[in-house]
C-alpha positions as CSV (number, residue, x, y, z in Angstrom):
1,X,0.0,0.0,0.0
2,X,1.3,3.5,-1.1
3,X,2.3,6.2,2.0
4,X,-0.8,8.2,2.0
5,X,0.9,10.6,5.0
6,X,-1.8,9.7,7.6
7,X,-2.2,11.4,10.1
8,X,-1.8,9.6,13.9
9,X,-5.5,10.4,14.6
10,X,-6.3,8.8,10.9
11,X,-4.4,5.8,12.0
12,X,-6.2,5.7,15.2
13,X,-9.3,5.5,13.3
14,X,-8.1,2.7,11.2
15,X,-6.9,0.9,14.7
16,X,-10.7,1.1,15.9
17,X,-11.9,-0.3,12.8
18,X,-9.5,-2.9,12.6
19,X,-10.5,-4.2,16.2
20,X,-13.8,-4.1,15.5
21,X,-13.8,-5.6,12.4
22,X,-11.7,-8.6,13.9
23,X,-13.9,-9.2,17.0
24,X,-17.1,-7.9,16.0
25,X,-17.6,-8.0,12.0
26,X,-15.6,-10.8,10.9
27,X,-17.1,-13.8,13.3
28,X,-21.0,-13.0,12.0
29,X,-20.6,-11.5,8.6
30,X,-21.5,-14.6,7.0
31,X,-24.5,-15.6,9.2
32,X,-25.5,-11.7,8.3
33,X,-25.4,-12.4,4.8
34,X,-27.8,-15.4,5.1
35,X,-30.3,-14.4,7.4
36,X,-30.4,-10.8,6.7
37,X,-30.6,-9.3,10.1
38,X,-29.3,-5.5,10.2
39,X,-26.4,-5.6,12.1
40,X,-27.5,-3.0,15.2
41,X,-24.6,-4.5,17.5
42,X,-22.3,-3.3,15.5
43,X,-23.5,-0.4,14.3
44,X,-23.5,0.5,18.4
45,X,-19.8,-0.6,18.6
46,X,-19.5,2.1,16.0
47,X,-21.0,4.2,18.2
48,X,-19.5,3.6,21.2
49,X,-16.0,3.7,19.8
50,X,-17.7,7.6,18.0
51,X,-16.9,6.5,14.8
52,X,-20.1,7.7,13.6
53,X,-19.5,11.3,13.2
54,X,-16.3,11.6,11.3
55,X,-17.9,13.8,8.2
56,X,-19.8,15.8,10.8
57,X,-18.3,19.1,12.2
58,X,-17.4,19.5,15.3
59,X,-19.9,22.1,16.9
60,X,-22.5,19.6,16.0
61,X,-21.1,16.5,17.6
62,X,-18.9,15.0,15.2
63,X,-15.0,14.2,14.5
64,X,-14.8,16.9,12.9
65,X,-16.2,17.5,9.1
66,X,-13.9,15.6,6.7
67,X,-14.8,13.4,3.7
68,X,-11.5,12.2,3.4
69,X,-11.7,10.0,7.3
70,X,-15.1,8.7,6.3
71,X,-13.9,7.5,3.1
72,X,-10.9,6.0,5.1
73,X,-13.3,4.6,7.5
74,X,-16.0,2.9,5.0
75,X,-12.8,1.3,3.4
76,X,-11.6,-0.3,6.3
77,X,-15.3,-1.4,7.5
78,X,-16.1,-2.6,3.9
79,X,-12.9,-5.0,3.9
80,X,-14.8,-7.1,6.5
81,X,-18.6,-6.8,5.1
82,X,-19.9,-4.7,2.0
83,X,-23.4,-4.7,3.4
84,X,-21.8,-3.6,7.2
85,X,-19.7,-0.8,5.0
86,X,-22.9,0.3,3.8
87,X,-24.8,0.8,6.3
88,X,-22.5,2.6,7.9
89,X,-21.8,5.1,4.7
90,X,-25.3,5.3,4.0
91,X,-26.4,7.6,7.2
92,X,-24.1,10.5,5.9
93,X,-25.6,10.0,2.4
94,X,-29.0,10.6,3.9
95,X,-27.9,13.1,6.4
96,X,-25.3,15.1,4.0
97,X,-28.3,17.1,2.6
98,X,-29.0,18.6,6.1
99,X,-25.7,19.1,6.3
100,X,-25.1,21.0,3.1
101,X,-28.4,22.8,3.0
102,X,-30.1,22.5,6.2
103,X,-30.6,25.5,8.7
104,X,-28.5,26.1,11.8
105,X,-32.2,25.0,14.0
106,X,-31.9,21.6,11.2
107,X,-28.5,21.4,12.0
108,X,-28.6,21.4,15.3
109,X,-31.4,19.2,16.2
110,X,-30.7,16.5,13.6
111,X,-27.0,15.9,13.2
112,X,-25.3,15.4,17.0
113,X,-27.9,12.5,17.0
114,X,-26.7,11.3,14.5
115,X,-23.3,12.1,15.1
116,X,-23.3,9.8,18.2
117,X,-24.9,7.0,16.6
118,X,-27.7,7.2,18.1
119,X,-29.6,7.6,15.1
120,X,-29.2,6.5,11.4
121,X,-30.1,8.6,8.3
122,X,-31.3,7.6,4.8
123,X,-31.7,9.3,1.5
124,X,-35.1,8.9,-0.3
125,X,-34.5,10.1,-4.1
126,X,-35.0,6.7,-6.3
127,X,-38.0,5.4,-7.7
128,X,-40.0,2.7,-9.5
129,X,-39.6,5.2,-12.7
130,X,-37.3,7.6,-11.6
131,X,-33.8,6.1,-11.3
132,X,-31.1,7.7,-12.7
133,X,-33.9,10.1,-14.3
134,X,-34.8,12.3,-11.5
135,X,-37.2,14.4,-13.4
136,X,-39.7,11.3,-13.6
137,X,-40.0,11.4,-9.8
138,X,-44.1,10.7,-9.5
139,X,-44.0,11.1,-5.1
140,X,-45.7,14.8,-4.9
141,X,-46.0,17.2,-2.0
142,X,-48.9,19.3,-1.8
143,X,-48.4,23.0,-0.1
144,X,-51.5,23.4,2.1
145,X,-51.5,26.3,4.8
146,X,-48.0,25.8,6.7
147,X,-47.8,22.2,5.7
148,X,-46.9,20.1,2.9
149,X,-48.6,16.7,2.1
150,X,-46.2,14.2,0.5
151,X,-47.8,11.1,-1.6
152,X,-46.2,8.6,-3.4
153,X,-43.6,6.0,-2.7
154,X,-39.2,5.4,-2.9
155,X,-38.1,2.4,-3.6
156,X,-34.9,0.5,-2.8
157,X,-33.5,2.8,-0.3
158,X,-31.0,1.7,2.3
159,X,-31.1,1.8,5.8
160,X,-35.3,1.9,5.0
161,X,-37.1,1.1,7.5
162,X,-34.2,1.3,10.5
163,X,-33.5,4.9,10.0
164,X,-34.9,7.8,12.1
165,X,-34.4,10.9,9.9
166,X,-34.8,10.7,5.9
167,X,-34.1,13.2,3.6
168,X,-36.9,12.8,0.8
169,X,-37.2,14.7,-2.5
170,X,-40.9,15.3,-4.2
171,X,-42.3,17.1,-6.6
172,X,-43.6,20.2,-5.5
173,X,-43.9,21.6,-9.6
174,X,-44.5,19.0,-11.8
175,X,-44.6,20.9,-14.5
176,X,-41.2,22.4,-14.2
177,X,-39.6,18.8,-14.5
178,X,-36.5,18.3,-12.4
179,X,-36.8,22.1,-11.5
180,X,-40.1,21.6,-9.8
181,X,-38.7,18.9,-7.1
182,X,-38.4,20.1,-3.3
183,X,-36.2,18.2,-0.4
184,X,-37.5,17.5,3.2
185,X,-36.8,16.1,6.3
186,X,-39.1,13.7,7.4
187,X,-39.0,11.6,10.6
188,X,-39.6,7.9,11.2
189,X,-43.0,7.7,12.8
190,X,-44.7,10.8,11.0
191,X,-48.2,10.0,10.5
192,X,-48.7,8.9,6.6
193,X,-45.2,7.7,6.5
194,X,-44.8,3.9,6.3
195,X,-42.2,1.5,5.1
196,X,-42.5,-1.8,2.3
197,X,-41.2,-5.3,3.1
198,X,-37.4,-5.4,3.2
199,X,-36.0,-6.7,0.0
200,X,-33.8,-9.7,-0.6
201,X,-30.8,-8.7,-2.3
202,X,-28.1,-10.9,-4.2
203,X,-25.7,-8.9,-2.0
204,X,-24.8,-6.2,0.7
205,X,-27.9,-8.4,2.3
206,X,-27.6,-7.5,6.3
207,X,-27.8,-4.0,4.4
208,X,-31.9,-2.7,5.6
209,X,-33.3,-1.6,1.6
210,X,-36.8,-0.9,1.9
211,X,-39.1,1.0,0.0
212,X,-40.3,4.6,1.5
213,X,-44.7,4.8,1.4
214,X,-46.0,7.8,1.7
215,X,-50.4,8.3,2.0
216,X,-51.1,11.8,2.8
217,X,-48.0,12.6,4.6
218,X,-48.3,15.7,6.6
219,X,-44.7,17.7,6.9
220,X,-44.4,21.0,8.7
221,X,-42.9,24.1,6.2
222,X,-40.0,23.9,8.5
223,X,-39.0,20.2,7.3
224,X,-38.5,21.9,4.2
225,X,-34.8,21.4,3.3
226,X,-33.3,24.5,1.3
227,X,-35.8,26.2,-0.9
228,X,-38.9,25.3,-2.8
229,X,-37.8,24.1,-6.4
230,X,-33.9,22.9,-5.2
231,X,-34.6,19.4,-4.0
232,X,-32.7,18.3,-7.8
233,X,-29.4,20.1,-6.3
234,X,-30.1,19.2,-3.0
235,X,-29.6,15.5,-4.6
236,X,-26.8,16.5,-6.9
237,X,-24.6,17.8,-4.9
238,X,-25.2,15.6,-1.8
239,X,-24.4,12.8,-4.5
240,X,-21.2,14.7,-5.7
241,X,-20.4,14.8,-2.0
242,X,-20.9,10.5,-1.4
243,X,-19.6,9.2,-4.5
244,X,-16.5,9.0,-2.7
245,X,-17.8,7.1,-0.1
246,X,-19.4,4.2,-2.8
247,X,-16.0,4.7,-4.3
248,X,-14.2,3.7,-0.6
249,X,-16.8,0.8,-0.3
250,X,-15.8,-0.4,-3.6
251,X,-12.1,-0.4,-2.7
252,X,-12.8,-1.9,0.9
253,X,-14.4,-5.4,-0.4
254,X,-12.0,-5.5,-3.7
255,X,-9.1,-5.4,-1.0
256,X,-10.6,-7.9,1.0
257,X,-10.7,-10.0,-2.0
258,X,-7.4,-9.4,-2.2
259,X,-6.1,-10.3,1.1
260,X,-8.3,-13.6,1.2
261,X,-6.5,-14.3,-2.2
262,X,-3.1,-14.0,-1.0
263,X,-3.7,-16.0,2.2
264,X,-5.4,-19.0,-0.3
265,X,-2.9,-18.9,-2.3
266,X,-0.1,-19.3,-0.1
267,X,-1.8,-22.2,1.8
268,X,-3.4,-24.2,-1.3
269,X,-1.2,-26.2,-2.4
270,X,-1.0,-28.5,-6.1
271,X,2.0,-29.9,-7.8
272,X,3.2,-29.9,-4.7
273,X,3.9,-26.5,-4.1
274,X,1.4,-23.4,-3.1
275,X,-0.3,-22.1,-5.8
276,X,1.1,-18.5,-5.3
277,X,4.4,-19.9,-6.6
278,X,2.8,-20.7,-10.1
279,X,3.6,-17.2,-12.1
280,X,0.0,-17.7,-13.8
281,X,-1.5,-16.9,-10.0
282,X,1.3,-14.6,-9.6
283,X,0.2,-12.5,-13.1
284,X,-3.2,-12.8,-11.2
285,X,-2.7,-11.2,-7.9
286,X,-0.2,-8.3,-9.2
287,X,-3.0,-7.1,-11.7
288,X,-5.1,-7.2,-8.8
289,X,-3.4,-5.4,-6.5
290,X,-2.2,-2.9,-9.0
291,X,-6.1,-1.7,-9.7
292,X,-7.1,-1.3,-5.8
293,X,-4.4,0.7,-5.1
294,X,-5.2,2.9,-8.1
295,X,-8.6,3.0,-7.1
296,X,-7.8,4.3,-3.7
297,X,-5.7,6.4,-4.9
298,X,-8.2,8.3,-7.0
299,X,-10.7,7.8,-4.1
300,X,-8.3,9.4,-1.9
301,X,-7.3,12.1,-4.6
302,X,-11.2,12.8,-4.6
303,X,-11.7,13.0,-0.9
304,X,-9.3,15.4,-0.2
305,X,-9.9,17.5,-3.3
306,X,-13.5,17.8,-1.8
307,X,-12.0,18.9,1.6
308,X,-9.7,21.3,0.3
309,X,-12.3,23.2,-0.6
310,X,-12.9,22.9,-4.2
311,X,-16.3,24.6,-5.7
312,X,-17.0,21.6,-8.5
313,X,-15.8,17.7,-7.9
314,X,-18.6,16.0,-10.2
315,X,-16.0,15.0,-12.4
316,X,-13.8,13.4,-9.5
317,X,-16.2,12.0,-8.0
318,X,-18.2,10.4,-11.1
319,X,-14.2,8.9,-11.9
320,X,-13.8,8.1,-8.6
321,X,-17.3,6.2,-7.8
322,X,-17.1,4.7,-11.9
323,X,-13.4,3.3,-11.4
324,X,-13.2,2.1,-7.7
325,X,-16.9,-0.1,-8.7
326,X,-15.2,-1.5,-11.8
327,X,-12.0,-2.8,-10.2
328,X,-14.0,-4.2,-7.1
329,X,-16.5,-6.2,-9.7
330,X,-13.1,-7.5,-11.7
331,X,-10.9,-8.0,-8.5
332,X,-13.7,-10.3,-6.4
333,X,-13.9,-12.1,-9.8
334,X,-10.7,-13.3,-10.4
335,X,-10.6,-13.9,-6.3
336,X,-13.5,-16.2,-7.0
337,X,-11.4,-17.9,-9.9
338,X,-8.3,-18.4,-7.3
339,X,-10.1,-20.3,-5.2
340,X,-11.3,-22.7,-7.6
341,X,-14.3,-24.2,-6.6
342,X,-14.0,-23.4,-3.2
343,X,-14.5,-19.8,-4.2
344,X,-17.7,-20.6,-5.9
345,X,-19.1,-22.1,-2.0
346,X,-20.3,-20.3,0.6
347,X,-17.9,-21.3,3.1
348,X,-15.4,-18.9,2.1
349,X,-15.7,-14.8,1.7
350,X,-15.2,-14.8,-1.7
351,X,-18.2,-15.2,-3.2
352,X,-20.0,-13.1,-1.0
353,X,-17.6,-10.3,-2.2
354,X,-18.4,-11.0,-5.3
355,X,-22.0,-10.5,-5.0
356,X,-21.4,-7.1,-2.8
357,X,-19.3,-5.6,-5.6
358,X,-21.9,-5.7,-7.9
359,X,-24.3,-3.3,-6.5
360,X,-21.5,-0.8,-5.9
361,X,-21.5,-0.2,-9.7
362,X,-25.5,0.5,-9.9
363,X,-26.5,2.3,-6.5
364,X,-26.0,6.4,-6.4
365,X,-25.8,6.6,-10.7
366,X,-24.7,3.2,-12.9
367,X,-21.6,3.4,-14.0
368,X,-23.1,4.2,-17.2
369,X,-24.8,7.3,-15.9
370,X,-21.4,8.7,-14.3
371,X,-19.7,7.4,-18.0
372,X,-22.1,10.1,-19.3
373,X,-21.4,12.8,-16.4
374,X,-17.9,12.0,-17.0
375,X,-18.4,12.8,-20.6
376,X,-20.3,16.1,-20.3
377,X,-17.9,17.3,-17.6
378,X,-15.1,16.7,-20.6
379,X,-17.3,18.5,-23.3
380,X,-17.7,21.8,-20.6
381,X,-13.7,21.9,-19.7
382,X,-13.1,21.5,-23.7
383,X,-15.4,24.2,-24.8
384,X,-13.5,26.4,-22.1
385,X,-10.0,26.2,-23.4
C-alpha cells in the first residue's frame, strides 16, 4: 500500500476499525449475509467507539467535518462486510443534505444524534420510474396552509425502515420537470409515513433496503430542506459529496478479496507447491493489487480535493465512484477464480464479495450514468479552453 501521510488520529481511526472488524464484524458477517438481520450491534460498537460522526463538524457532535476520514473509515469497514460498510456510509448519504443545506435549527437538532450513533439517516430520491432520471420522480407534495402533504412512494432505499431521519425529495412543480422537485426532512413515525417489506438482495444483504410509502403525509414548512424548487441540487450535490464514499466501499471489499487471495494462495497447495508460486497466479494477484491501489488512490485524490475546498468535484467524484466499482466487480472475480471451486461455495468470503461488488457499480448513478457525467464534464472543460 502507497504512503498516504496519515495522520496519527487517521491511524487511530483505522486501529478502531481494525479491532472491531476482527472481533465484531468478521465472526457474523457470513450468518448476516444469510439471514439478513441488520447488524445494530455493530452499528452501536461504531457508536460507542464515536466512529459515527467523522464527516460531521465538530460544533454539531462530530470528528470533525472531513470526507476524506469517512472514506478512510468505510474502506476499512467494507474490507470485512460490503453490506456492514454500507450501512454505515449510507447515514451521511441521507444526512449530508441537512448538512449541506439544512438551517442552523436543522442542523442542530438532527446531526449530534446522529453524530453519536444514536440515530441512522437515509436518502429517499430513487423510484420505481425515476432512477437515474430524477425528473420522472411521481412522489408529490402538496403546499396546504404551513404544511406540505407528501404522496407517493421510494423504492430501494437503504437503511429503510431502520432509519430515524430521511431526507426525501418530491415534486412540488410537476410541470417544471426536475426544477419543480423540493427536499424534506421527514422523521420515522410521522403519520402517513410507512415502510414496504425489506428486500432480498443478491448482495450487501444484512444491508436494511426498503421501500419509503408515503399516504397523505403531513410535513411541517419547517422540514423543508433548502428552498422550494432545489430538491434536484439538493440531490446532486449531496451525491457529488458521497460518490466517494461508494468509491471507498468499492475499494474496501475488492481489498478484502485481495487479502483472502493472497492467504489461499499461499496455503493451497498443487504440484506440490502453493499455488502463489505458479507465475500464472502470480500474473493474477499483481494485476489485482495494482487496480485497488489505483482505485484508492483516486478515491483518496477525490476525498481530499473535496475537503480542500474545491467549488465543482462532479468529475472526481463520477471517476472516482465509476473506477473504484469496476476494479471491485473484476478484482472479487478473479478472487473467485483463485479459489477454484472453493470460491464458488459459501464457506469462504469470496463469493459473497463478489455478489457485494456488484451493486457498488448501480446504486447512487450506474456506471453508465457517471460514463455520461464524465463525458459532459469533458465536453464543458473543452469548450472552455
Amino acid at each position: 500500500m502507497l504512503d498516504y501521510g496519515l495522520s496519527d488520529e487517521q491511524k487511530m481511526i483505522l486501529e478502531l476499525i481494525k479491532k472491531i472488524g476482527e472481533e465484531k464484524i468478521k465472526p457474523v458477517r457470513e450468518k448476516l449475509d444469510e439471514t439478513g438481520e441488520f447488524p445494530w450491534e455493530i452499528m452501536k460498537a461504531f457508536a460507542a467507539a464515536d466512529l459515527c460522526g467523522l464527516y460531521i463538524p465538530e460544533e454539531l457532535g462530530g470528528f470533525g467535518q472531513s470526507v476524506f476520514n469517512f472514506c478512510l473509515a468505510t474502506e476499512e469497514v467494507s474490507r470485512y462486510c460490503g453490506g456492514v460498510g454500507v450501512t454505515f456510509a449510507a447515514s451521511a448519504l441521507g444526512s449530508t443534505p441537512i448538512l449541506l443545506f439544512g438551517s442552523d435549527e436543522q442542523k442542530k437538532k438532527y446531526m449530534p444524534d446522529i453524530a453519536a450513533g444514536k440515530k441512522l439517516a437515509a436518502f429517499g430520491l430513487t423510484e420505481a420510474n425515476a432512477g437515474s432520471d430524477a425528473g420522472g420522480m411521481e412522489t408529490t407534495a402538496k403546499k396546504e396552509g404551513d404544511y406540505y402533504i407528501l404522496n407517493g412512494t421510494k423504492q430501494w432505499i437503504t437503511n429503510g425502515g431502520e432509519a430515524d431521519t430521511y431526507t426525501v425529495i418530491a415534486m412540488t412543480n410537476k410541470s417544471k420537470g426536475s426544477r419543480g422537485a423540493t427536499a424534506f426532512i421527514v422523521e420515522k413515525g410521522t403519520p402517513g409515513f410507512d415502510f414496504g417489506k425489506k428486500e432480498n438482495k443478491m448482495g450487501i444483504r444484512c444491508s436494511a433496503t426498503r421501500e419509503l410509502v408515503f399516504q397523505d403525509c403531513k410535513i411541517h414548512k419547517d422540514q423543508l430542506l433548502g428552498k422550494e424548487g432545489q430538491g434536484f441540487i439538493v440531490a446532486m450535490k449531496t451525491l457529488d459529496m458521497t460518490r466517494p464514499g461508494i468509491g471507498a466501499q468499492a475499494v474496501g471489499i475488492a481489498q478484502g478479496a485481495l487479502d483472502e487471495s493472497i492467504k489461499y494462495a499461499k496455503e493451497r497447495v498443487q504440484f506440490g507447491k502453493p499455488i502463489i508460486t505458479l507465475q500464472a497466479i502470480q500474473h493474477m494477484l499483481a494485476d489485482m493489487a495494482t487496480q485497488v491501489e489505483a482505485a484508492r488512490a483516486l478515491v483518496y485524490a477525490c476525498a481530499r480535493m473535496i475537503d480542500a475546498g474545491a467549488k465543482n468535484y462532479t468529475l472526481p467524484a463520477s471517476e472516482a465512484k465509476l473506477f473504484a466499482s469496476d476494479v471491485a466487480m473484476r478484482v472479487t472475480t478473479d478472487a473467485v477464480q483463485i479459489f477454484g471451486g472453493y470460491g464458488y461455495m459459501k464457506e469462504y468470503p469470496v463469493e459473497k464479495m463478489m455478489r457485494d461488488a456488484k451493486i457498488t457499480q448501480i446504486y447512487e448513478g450506474t456506471n453508465q450514468i457517471q460514463r455520461n457525467q464524465i463525458g459532459l464534464a469533458l465536453i464543458k472543460e473543452s469548450a472552455r479552453k
